[in-house]
C-alpha positions in Angstrom: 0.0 0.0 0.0 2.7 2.2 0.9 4.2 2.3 -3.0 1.0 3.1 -4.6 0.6 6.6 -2.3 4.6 7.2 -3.4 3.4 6.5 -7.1 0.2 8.7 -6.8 2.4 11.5 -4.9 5.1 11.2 -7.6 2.8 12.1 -10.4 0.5 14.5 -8.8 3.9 16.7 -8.6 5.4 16.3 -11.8 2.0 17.3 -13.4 2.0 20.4 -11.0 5.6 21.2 -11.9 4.4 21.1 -16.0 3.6 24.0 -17.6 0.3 24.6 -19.0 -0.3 23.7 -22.4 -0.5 26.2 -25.1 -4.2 27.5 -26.4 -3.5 26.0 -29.8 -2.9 22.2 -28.2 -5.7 22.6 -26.0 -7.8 22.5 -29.1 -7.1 19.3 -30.5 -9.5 18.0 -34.0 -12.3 15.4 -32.4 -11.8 12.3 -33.5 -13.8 11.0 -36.8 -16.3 8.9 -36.6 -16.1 5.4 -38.4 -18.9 5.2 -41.3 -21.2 2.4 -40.6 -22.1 -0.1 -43.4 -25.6 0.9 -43.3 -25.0 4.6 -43.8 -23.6 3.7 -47.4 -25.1 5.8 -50.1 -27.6 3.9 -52.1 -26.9 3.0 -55.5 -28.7 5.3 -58.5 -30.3 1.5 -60.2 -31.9 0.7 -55.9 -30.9 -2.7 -54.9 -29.6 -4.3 -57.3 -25.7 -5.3 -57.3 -24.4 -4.3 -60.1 -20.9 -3.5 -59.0 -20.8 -6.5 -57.0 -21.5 -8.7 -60.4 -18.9 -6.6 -62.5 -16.3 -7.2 -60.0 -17.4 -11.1 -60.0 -17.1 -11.4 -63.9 -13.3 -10.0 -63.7 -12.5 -12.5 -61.5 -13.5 -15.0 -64.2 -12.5 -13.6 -66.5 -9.5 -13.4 -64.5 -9.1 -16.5 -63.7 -9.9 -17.9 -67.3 -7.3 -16.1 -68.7 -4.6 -17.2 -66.8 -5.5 -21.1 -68.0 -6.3 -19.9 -71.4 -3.0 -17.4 -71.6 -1.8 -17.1 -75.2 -3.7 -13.7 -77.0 -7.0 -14.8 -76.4 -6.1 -15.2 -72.6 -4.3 -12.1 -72.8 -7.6 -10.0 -73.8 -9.3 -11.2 -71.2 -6.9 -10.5 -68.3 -7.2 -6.8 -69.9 -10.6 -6.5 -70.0 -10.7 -8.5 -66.4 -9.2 -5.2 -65.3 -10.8 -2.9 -66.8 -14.0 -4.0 -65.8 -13.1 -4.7 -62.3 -11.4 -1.5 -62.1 -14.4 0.3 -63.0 -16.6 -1.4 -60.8 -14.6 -0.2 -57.9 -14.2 3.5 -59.4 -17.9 3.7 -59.7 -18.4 3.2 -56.0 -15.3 5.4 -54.6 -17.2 8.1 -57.1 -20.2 7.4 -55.5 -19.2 7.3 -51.9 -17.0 10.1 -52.4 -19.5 12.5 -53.5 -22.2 11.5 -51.1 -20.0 12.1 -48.1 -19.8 8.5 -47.0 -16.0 8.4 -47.2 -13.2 9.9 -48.8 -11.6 8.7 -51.7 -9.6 11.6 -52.4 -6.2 10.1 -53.8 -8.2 7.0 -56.1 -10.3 9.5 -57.7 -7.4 11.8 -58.5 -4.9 9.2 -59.5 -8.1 7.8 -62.2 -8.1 11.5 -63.7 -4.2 11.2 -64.2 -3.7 7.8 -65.5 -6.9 8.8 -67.8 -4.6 12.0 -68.9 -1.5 10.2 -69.6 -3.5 7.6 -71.5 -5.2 10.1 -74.2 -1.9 11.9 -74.5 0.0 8.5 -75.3 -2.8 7.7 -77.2 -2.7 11.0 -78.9 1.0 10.8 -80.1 2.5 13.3 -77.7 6.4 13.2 -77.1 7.9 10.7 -73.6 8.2 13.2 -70.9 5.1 15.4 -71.5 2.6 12.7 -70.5 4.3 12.4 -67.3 4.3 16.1 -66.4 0.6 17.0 -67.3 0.2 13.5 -65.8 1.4 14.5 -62.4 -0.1 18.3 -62.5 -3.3 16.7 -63.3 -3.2 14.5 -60.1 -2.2 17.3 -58.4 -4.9 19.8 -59.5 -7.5 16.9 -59.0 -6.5 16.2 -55.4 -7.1 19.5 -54.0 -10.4 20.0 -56.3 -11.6 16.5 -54.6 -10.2 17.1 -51.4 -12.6 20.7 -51.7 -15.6 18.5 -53.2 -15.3 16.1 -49.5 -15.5 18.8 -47.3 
């Protein structure tokens, strides 16, 4: 018994001999709340799971064209992607915008790698793509981080 009164004693005067914190560090953010799964925006086409079934044919497609391979396996790994990539795009967009979470830095790196695509596509010289690439992210992240808030 006698140790935990030194203990309390101990502490009670280093916190008296502290200084007072300043006004700025007395006013720390409150802590976010975690979004529930029920608070989820709806999706614009009600209950059914659209995105759920897209991301279910990549992954058979997927998996089909890795036993396939050659080209014919190879078109199907790409589209695999693509579609599957969309599918989760099209929720981040939705969640994003309704508030539901922030997927700031997926929404802005889809408008850069869109950018440098069309300017590959387009014919433009090696390092350009890059550059408008990364000023697009850039310009993107603080417009979505804006459109969160």
């Amino acid at each position: 018994m006698g140790r935990r009164s030194r203990k309390r004693s101990v502490a009670t005067t280093r916190a008296a001999a502290r200084p007072a914190p300043p006004a700025e560090a007395a006013q720390q953010p409150r802590p976010r709340r975690r979004s529930r799964l029920d608070e989820a925006p709806p999706a614009p086409w009600g209950s059914f799971p659209l995105a759920e079934l897209c991301v279910f044919i990549a992954l058979v497609l997927g998996v089909i064209g890795l036993v396939v391979w050659g080209h014919a396996g190879q078109v199907m790994l790409a589209c695999a992607t693509a579609l599957g990539s969309l599918a989760g795009l099209e929720v981040a967009i939705r969640e994003h915008f309704a508030g539901y979470r922030s997927h700031t830095l997926v929404l802005a790196g889809a408008c850069a790698v869109a950018t440098i695509a069309v300017l590959l596509l387009a014919g433009v010289p090696q390092p350009v793509p890059l550059v408008v690439g990364v000023a697009v992210l850039a310009t993107a992240f603080a417009a979505l981080r804006g459109a969160f808030r």
